[in-house]
C-alpha positions as CSV (number, residue, x, y, z in Angstrom):
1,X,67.9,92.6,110.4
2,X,66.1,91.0,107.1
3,X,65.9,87.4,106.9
4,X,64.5,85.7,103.8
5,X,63.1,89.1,102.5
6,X,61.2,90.3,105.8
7,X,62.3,93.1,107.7
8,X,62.6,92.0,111.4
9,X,62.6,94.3,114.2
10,X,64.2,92.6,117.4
11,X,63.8,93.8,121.4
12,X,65.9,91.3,124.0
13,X,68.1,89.1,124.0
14,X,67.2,85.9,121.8
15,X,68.8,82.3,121.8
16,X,70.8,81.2,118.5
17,X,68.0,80.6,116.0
18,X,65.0,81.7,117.9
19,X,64.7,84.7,115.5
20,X,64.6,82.3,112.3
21,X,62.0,80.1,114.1
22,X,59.6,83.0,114.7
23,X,60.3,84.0,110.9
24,X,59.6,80.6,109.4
25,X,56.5,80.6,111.7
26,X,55.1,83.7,110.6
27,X,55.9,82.5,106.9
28,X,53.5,79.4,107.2
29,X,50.9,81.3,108.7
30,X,50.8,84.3,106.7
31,X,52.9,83.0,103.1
32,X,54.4,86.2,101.0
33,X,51.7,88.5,102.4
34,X,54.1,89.0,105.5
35,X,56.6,91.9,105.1
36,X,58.2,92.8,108.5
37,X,58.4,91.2,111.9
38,X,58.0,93.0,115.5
39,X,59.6,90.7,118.1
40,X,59.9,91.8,121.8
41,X,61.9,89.3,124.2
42,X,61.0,89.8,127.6
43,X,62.8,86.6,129.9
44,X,60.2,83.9,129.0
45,X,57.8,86.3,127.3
46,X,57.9,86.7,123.7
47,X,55.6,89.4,122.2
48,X,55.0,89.2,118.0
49,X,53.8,91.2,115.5
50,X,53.4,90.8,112.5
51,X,53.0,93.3,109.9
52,X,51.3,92.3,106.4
53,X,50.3,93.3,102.9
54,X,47.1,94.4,102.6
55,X,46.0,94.6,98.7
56,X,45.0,97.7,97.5
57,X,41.2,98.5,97.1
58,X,40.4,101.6,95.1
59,X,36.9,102.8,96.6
60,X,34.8,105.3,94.1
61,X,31.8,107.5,95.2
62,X,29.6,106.4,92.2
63,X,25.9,107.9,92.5
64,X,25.5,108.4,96.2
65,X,27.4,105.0,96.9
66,X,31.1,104.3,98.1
67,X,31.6,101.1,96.2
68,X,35.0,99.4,95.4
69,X,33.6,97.1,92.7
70,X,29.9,97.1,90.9
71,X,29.9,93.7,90.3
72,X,27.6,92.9,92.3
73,X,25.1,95.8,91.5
74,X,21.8,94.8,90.2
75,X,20.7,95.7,86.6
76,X,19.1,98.8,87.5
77,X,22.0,100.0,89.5
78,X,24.6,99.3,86.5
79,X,22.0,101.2,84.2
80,X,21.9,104.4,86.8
81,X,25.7,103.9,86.4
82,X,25.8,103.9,82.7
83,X,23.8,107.0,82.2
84,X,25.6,109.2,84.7
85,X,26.8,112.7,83.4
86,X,30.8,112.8,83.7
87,X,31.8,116.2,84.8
88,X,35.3,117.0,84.1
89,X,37.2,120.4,84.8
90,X,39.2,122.3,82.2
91,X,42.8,123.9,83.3
């Protein structure tokens, strides 16, 4: 079922407009970075999950360092950067 854009995945038997509670819920909490709903009804147990975009961080091995940003790299560390050799690979 998809309500207001987010996938929702329901197990059990759920009273009229239980399933668009737990949705609005999970949109306060979690805003448009929520993109799917796992609800499991269980008599008066009631198991969530919720599934969210994550953005996506490119990570780099720049000289001997995994780094996703060099922002924060001192100067000498942004000069080792600068002077690297680029290697590329003719096809």
């Amino acid at each position: 079922m998809d309500i207001d854009g987010i996938k929702v995945m329901v197990t059990g038997d759920p009273y009229p407009g239980e399933i668009e509670g737990y949705v609005r819920r999970g949109l306060r909490e979690h805003g448009k970075r929520l993109t799917a709903m796992e609800i499991t009804l269980d008599g008066a147990d009631c198991d969530i999950h919720y599934i969210l975009k994550r953005p996506f961080e490119r990570i780099r091995r720049i000289t001997g360092y995994l780094v996703g940003s060099t922002d924060r790299w001192n100067n000498a560390k942004q000069h080792e950067l600068a002077d690297r050799v680029k290697h590329t690979t003719e096809r």
